[in-house]
MMTF fields as JSON, N, C-alpha, C and O atoms, coordinates in Angstrom:
{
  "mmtfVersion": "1.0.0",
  "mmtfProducer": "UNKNOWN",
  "numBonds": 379,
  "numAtoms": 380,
  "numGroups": 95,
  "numChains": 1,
  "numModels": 1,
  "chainsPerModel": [1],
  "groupsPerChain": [95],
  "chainIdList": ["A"],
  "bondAtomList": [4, 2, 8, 6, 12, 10, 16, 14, 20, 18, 24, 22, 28, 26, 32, 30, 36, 34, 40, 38, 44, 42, 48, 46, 52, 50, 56, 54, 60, 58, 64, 62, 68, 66, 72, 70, 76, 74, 80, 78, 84, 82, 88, 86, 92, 90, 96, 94, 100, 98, 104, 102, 108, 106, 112, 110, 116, 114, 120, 118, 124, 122, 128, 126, 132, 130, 136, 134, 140, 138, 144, 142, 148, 146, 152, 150, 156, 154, 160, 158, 164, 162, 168, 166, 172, 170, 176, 174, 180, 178, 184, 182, 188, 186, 192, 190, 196, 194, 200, 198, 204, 202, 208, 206, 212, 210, 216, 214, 220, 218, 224, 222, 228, 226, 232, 230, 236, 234, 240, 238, 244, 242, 248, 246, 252, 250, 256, 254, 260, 258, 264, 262, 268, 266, 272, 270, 276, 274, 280, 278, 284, 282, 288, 286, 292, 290, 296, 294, 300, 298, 304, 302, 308, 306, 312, 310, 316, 314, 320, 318, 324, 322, 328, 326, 332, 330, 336, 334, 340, 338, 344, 342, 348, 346, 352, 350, 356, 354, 360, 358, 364, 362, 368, 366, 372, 370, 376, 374],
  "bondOrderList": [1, 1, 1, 1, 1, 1, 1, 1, 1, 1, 1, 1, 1, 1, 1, 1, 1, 1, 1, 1, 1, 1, 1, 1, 1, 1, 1, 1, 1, 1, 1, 1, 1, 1, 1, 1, 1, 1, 1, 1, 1, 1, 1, 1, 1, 1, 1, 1, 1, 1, 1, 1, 1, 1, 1, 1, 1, 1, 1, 1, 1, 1, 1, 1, 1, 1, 1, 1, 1, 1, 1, 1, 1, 1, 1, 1, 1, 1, 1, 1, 1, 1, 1, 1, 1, 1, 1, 1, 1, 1, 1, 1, 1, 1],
  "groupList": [{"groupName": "UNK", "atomNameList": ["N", "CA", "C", "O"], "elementList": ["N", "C", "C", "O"], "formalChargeList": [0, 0, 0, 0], "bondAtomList": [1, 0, 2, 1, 3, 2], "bondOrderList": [1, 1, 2], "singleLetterCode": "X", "chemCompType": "L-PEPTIDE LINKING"}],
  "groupTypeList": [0, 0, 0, 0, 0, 0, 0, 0, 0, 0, 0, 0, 0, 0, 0, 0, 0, 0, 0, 0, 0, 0, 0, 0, 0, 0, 0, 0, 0, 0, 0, 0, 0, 0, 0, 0, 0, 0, 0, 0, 0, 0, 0, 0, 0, 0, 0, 0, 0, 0, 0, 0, 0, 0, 0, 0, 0, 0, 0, 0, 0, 0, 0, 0, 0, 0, 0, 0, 0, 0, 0, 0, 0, 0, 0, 0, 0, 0, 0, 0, 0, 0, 0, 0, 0, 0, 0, 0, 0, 0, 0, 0, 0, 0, 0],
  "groupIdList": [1, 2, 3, 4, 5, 6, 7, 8, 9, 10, 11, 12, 13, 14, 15, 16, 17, 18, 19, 20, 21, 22, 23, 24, 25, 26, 27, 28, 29, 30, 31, 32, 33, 34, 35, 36, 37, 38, 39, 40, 41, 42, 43, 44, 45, 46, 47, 48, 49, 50, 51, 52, 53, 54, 55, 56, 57, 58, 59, 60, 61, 62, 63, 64, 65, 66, 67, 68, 69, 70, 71, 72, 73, 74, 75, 76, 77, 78, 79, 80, 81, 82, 83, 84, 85, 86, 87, 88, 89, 90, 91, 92, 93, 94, 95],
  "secStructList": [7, 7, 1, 4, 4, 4, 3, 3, 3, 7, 6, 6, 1, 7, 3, 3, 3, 5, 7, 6, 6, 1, 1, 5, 7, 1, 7, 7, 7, 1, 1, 7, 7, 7, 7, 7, 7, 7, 6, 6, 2, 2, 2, 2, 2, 2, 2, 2, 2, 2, 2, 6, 6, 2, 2, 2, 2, 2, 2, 2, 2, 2, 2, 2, 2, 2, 2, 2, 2, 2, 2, 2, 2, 2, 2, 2, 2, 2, 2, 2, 2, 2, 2, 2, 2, 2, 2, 2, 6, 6, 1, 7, 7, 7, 7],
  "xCoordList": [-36.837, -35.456, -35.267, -36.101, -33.861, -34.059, -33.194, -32.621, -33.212, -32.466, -30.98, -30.48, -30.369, -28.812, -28.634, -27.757, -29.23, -29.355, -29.643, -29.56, -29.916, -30.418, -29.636, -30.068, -28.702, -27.551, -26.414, -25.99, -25.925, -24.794, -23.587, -23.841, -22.651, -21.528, -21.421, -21.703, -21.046, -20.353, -19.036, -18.766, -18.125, -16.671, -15.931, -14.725, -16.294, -15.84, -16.234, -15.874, -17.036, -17.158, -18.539, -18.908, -18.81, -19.97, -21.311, -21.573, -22.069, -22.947, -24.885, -25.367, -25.438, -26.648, -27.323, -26.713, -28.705, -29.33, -30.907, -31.896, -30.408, -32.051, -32.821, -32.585, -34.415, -35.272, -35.763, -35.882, -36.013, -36.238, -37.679, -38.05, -38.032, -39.056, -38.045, -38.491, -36.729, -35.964, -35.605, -34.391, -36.033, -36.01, -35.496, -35.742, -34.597, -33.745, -34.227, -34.818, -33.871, -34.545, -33.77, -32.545, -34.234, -33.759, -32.83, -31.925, -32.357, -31.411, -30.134, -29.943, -29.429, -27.983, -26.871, -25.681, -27.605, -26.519, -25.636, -24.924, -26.259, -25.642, -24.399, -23.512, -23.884, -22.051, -21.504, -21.715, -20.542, -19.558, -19.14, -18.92, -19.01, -18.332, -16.951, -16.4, -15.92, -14.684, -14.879, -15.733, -13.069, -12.48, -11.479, -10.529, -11.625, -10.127, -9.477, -10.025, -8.294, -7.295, -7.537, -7.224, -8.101, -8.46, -7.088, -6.031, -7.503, -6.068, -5.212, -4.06, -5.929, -4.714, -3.712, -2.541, -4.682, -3.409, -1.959, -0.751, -3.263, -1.439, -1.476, -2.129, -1.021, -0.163, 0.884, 2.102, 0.183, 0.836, 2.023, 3.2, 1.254, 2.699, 3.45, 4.621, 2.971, 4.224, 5.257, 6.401, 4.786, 5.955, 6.284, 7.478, 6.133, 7.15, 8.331, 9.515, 7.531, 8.431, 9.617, 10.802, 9.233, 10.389, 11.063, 12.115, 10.697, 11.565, 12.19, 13.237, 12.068, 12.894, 13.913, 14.696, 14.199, 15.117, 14.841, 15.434, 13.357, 12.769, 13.19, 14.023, 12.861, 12.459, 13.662, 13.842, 14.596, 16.023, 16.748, 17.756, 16.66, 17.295, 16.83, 17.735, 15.543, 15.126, 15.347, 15.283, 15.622, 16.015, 17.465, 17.772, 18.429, 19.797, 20.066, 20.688, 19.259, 19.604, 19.156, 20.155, 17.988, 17.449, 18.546, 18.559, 19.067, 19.743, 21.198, 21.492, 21.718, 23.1, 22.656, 23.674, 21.722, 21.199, 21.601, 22.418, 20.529, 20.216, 21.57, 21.949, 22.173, 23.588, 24.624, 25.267, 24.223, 25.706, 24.739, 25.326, 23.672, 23.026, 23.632, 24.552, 23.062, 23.531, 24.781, 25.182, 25.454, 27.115, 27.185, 27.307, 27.174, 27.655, 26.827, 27.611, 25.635, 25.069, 25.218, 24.496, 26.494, 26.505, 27.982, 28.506, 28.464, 29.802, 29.69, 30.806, 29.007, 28.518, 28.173, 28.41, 27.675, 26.918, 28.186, 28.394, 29.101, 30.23, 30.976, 31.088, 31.593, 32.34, 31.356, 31.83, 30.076, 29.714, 29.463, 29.232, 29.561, 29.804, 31.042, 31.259, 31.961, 33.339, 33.892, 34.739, 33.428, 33.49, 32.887, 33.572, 31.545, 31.219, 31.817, 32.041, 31.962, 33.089, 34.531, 34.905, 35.368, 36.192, 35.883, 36.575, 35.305, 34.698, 34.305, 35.177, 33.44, 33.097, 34.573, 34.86, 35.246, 37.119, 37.885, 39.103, 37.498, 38.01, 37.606, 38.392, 36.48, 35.652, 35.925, 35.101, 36.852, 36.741, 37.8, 38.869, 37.635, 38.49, 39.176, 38.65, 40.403, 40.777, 42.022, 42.921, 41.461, 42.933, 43.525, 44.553],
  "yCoordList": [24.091, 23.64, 22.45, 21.597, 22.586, 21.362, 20.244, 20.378, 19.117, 18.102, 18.787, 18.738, 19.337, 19.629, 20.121, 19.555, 20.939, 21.681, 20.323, 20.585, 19.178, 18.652, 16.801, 15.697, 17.074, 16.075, 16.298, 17.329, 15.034, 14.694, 13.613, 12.536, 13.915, 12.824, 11.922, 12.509, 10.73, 10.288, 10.442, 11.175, 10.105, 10.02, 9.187, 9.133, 8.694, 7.835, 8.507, 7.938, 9.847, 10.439, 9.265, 9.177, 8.861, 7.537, 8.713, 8.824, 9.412, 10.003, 9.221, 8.239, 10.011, 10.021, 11.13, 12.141, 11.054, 12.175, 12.087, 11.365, 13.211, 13.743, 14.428, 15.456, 14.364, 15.208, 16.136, 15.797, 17.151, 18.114, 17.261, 17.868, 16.378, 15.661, 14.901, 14.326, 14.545, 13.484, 13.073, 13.069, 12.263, 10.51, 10.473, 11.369, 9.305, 9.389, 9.082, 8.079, 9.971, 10.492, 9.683, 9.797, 9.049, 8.358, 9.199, 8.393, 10.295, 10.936, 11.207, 12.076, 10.501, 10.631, 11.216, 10.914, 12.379, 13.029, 14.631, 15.504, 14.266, 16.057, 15.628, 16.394, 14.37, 14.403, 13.393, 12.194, 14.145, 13.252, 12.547, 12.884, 11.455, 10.267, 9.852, 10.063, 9.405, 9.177, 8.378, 7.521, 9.163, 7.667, 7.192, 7.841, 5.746, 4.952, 4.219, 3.609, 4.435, 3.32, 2.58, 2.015, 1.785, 0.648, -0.361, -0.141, -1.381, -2.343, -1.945, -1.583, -2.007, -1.223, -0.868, -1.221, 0.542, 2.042, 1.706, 1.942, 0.844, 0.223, -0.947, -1.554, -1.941, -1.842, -1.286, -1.457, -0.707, 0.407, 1.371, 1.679, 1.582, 2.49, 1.637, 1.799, 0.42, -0.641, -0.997, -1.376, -0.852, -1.514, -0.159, -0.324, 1.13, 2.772, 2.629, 2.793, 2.159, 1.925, 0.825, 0.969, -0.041, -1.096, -0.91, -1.549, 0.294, 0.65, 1.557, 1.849, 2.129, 3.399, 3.037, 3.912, 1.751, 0.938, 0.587, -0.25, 1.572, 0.863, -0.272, -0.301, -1.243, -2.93, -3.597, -4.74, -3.075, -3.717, -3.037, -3.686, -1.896, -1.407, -1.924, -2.31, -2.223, -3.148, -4.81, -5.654, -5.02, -6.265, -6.56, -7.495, -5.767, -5.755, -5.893, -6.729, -4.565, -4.353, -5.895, -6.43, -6.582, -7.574, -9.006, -10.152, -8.712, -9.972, -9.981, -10.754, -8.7, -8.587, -8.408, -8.563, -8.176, -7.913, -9.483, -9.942, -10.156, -11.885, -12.576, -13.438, -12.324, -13.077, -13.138, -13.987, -11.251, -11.299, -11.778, -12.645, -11.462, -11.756, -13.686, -14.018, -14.445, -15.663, -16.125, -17.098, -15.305, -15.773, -15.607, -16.699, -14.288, -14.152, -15.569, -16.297, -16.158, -16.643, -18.255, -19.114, -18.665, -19.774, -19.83, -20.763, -18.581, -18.685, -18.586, -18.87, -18.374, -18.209, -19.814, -20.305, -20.241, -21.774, -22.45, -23.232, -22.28, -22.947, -23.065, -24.134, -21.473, -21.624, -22.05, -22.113, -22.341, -22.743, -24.422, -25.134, -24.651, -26.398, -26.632, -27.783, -26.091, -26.491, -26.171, -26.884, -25.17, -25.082, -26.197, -26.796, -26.483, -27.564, -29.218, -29.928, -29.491, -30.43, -30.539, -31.671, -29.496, -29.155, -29.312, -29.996, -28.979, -28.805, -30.699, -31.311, -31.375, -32.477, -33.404, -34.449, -32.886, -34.042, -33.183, -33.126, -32.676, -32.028, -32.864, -33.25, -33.107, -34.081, -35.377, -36.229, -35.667, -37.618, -37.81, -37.221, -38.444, -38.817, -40.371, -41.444, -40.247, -41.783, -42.202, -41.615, -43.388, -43.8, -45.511, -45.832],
  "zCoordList": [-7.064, -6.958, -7.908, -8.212, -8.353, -9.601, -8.877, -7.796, -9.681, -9.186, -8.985, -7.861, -9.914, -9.716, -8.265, -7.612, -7.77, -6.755, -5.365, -4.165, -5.831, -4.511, -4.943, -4.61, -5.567, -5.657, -4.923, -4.401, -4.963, -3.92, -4.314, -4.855, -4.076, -4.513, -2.718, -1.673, -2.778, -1.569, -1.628, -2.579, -1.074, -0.752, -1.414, -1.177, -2.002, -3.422, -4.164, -5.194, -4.633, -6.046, -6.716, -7.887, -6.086, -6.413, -6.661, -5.463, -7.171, -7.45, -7.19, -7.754, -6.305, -5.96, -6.357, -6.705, -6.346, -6.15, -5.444, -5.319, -5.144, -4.111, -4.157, -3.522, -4.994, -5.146, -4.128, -2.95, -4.508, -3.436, -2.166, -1.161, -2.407, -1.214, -0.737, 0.256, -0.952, 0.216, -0.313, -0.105, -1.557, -1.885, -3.057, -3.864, -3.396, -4.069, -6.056, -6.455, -6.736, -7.786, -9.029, -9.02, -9.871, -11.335, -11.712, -11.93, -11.964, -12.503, -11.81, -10.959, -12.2, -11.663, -12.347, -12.26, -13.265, -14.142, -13.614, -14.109, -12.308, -11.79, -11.375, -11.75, -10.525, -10.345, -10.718, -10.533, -11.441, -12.395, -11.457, -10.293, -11.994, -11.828, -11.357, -12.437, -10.541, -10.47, -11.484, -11.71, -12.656, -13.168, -12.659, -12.223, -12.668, -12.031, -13.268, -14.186, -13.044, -14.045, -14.123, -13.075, -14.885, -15.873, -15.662, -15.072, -16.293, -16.09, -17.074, -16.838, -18.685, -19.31, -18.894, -19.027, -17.883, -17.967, -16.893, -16.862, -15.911, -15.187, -15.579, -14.73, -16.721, -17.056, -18.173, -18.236, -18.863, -19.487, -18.444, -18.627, -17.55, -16.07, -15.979, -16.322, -15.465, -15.291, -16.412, -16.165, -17.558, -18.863, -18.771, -18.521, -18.78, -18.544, -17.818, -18.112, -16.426, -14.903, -15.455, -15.153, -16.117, -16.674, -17.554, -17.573, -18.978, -19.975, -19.246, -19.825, -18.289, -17.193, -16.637, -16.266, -16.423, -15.255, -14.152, -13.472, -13.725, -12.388, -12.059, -11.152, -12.531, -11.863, -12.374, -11.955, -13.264, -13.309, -12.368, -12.087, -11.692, -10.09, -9.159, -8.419, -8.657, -7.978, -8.165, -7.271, -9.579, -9.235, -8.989, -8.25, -9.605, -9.256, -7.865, -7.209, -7.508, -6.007, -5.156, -4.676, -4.93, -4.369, -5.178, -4.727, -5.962, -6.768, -5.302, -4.389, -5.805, -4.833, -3.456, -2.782, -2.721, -1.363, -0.943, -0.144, -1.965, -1.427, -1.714, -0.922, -2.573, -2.882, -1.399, -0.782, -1.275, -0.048, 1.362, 2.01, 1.822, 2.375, 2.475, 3.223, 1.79, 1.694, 1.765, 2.404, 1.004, 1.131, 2.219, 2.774, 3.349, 4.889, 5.251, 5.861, 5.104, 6.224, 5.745, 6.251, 4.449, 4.459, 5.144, 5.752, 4.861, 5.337, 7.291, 7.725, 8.093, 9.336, 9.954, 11.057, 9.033, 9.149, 9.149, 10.076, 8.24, 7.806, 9.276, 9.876, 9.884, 11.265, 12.395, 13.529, 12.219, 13.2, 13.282, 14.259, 12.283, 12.106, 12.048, 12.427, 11.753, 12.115, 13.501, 14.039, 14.008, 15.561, 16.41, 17.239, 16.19, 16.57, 16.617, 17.597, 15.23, 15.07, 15.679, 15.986, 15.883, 17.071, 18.336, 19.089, 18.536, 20.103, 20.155, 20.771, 19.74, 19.933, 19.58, 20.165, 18.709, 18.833, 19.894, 19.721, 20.695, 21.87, 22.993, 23.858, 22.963, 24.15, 23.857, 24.188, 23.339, 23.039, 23.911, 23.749, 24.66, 25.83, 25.32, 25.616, 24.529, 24.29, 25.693, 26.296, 25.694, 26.563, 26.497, 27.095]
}
């Protein structure tokens, strides 16, 4: 039995091998290898995703989300400090 026959990948594609007695054998050329994207390649995807409009739709969208988002919640703050201020020249008891 040859080595090919008594190799093994793990679950990552990470490559071992096992001589036909058990034990693990110098030659690790029977399973290919996972390749993973390099930094390059993303970012190479990422400047695509950005000449595409990706991340200027995402930022539009998060620009106007946070704007109105804020406007309601300064304008909220606003009637609730002026309510307050009412309410306290309501309680002044002059005489």
């Amino acid at each position: 039995m040859s080595n090919k026959e008594c190799c093994d990948c793990d679950d990552l594609g990470i490559m071992y091998t096992i001589n036909c007695e058990g034990t693990l054998s110098e030659d690790a050329e029977c399973c290919p290898r996972m390749d993973y994207p390099g930094r390059d390649a993303l970012e190479e995807a990422y400047n695509q995703g950005q000449n595409r409009g990706y991340c200027d739709g995402v930022k539009a969208g998060r620009e106007e989300g946070y704007c109105k988002g804020y406007e309601q919640g300064a304008m909220e703050a606003c009637e609730n400090t002026k309510q307050k201020a009412l309410d306290c020249i309501r309680n002044i008891n002059c005489r």
